[in-house]
Backbone as a ProteinNet text record, in pm:
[ID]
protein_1_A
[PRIMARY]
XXXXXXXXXXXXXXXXXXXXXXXXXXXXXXXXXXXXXXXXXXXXXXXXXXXXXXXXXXXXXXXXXXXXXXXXXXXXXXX
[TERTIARY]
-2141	-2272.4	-2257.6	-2351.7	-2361.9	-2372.2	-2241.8	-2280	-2222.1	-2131.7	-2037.3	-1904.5	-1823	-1656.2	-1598.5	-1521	-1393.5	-1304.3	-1257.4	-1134.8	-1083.4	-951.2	-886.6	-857.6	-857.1	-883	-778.7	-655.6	-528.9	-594.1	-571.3	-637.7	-532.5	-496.3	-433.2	-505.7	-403.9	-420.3	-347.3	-382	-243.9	-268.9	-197.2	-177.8	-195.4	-203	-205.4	-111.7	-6.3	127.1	125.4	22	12.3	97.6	169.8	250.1	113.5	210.3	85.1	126.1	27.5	58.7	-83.1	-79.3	-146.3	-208.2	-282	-385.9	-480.1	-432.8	-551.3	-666.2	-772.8	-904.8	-906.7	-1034.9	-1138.2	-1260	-1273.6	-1451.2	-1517.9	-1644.5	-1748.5	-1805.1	-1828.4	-1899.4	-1992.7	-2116.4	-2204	-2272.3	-2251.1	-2222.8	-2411.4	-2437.3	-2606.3	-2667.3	-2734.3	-2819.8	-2934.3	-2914.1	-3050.8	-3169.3	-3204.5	-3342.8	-3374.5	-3256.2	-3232.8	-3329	-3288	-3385.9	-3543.3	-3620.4	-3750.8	-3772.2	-3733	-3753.8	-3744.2	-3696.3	-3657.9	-3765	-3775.8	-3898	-3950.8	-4068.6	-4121.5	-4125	-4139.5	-4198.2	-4345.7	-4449.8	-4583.1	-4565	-4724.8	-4746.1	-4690.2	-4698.2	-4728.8	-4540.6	-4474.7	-4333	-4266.6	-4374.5	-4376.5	-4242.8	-4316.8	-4258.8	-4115.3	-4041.7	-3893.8	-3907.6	-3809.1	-3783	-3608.7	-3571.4	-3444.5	-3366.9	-3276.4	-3213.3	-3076.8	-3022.8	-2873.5	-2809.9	-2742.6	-2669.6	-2470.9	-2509	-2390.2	-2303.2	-2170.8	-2099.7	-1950.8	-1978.8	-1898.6	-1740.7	-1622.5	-1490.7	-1466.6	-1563.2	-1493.2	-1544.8	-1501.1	-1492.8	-1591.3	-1703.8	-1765.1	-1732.6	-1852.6	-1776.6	-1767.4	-1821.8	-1805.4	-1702.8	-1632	-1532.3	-1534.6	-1699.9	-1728.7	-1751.4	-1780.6	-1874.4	-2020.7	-2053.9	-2215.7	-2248.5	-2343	-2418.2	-2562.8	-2617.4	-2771.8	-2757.3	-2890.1	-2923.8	-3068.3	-3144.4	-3253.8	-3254.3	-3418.4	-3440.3	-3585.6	-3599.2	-3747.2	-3821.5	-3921.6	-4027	-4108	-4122.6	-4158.1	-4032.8	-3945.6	-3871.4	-3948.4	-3854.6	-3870	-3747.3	-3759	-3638.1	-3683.2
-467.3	-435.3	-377.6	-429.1	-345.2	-210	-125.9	20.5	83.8	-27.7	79.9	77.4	190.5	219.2	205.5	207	200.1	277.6	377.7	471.5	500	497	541.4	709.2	751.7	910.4	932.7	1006.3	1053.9	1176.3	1155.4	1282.3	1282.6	1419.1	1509.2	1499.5	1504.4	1467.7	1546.9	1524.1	1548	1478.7	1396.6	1303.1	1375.7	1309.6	1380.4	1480.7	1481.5	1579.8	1696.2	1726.3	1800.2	1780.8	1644	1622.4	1563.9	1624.3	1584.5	1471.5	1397.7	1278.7	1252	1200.8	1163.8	987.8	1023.1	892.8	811.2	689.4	649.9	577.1	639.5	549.8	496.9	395.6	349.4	388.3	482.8	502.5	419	403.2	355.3	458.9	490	602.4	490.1	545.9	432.1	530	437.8	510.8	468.6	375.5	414.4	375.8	487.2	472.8	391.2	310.1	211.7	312.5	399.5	480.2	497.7	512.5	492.6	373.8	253.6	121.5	111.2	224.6	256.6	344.9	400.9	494.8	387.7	320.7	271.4	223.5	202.1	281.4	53.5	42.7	-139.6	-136.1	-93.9	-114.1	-54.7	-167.8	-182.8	-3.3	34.7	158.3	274.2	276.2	371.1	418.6	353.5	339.1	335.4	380.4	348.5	236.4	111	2.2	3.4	108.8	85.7	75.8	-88.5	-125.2	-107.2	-64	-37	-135.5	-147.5	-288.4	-235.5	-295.9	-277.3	-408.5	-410.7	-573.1	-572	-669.6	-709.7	-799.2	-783.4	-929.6	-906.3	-992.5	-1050.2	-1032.9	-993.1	-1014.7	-941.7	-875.8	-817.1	-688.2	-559	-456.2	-451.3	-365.7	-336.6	-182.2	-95.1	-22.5	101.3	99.4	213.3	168.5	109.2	59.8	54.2	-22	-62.8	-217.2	-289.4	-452.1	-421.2	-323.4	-322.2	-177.9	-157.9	-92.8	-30.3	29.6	53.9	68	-13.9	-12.1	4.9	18.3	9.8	-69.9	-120.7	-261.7	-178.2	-173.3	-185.3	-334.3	-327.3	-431.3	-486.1	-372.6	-393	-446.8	-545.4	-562.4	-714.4	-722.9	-806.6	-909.4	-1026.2	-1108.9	-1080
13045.2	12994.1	12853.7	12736.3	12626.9	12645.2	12589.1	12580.8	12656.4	12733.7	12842.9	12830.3	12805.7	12770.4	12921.7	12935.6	13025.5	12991.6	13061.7	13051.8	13194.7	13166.6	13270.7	13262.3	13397.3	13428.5	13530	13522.9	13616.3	13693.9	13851.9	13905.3	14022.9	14012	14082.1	14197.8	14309	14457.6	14564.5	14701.3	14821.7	14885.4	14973.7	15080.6	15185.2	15324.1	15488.5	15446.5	15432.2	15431.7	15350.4	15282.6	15159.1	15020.4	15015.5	14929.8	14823.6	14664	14590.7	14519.9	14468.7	14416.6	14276.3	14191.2	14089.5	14111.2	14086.8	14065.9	13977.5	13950.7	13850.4	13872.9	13819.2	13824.3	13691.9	13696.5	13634.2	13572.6	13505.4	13486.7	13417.6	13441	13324.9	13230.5	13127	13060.1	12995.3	13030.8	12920.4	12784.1	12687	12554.7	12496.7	12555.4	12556	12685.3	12710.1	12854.3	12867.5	12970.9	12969	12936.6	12960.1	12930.2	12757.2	12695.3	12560.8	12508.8	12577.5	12468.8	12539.3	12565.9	12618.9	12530.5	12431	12324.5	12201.9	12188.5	12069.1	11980.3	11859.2	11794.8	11759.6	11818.3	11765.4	11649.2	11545.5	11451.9	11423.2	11302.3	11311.3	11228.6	11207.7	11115.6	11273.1	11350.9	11423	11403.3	11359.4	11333.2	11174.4	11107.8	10944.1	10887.7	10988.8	11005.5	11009.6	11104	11140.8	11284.3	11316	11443.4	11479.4	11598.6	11625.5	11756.7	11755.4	11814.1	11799.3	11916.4	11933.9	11913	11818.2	11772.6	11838.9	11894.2	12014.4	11916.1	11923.9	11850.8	11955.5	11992.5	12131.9	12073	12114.8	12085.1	11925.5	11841.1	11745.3	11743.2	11650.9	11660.1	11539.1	11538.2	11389.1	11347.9	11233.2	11151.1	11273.6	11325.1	11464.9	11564.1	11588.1	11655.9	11783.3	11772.8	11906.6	11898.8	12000	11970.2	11951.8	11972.7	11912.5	11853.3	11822.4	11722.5	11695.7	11705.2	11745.7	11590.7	11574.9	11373.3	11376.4	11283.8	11267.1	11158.5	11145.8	11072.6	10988.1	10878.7	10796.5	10804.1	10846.1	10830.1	10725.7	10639.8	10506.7	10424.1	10397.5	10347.3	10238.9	10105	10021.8	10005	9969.7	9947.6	9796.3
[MASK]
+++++++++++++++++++++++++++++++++++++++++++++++++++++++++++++++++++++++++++++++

C-alpha cells in the first residue's frame, strides 16, 4: 500500500523452559494514514486554489527517499 514502511523489530522472549531467545518480526508502520487523504485540501477558492495528492512512482526512490510523496498543486497556474 502507498505509505506503508516495513521494518523489522528483534524482541526478546522465553520459551516453555524459561530459556530466552530473541525474535524477529515484521511491522507495517504506515507513514500516511488512510484518514490523512479525507483532509486533503480539493482545491477551488475555499482552498485558495491549492489541491494536495500523493504522487506514487513505482520502483524508484524520490527526494524524500520514499516511492511517493504528498505535494501540493496551485490551480491558478500559467504556462
Amino acid at each position: 500500500m502507498i505509505g506503508d514502511a516495513e521494518f523489522e523489530v528483534l524482541i526478546k522472549s522465553t520459551d516453555a523452559y524459561g530459556a530466552p531467545f530473541l525474535k524477529k518480526e515484521i511491522k507495517v508502520d504506515r507513514l500516511i494514514k488512510p484518514e490523512e487523504f479525507t483532509r486533503f485540501k480539493t482545491g477551488g477558492k475555499e482552498n485558495n486554489f491549492i489541491a494536495q495528492a500523493v504522487v506514487h512512482v513505482q520502483g524508484n526512490l524520490l527526494s524524500n527517499c520514499n516511492n511517493f510523496i504528498k505535494k501540493e498543486f496551485n490551480q491558478n497556474f500559467t504556462i
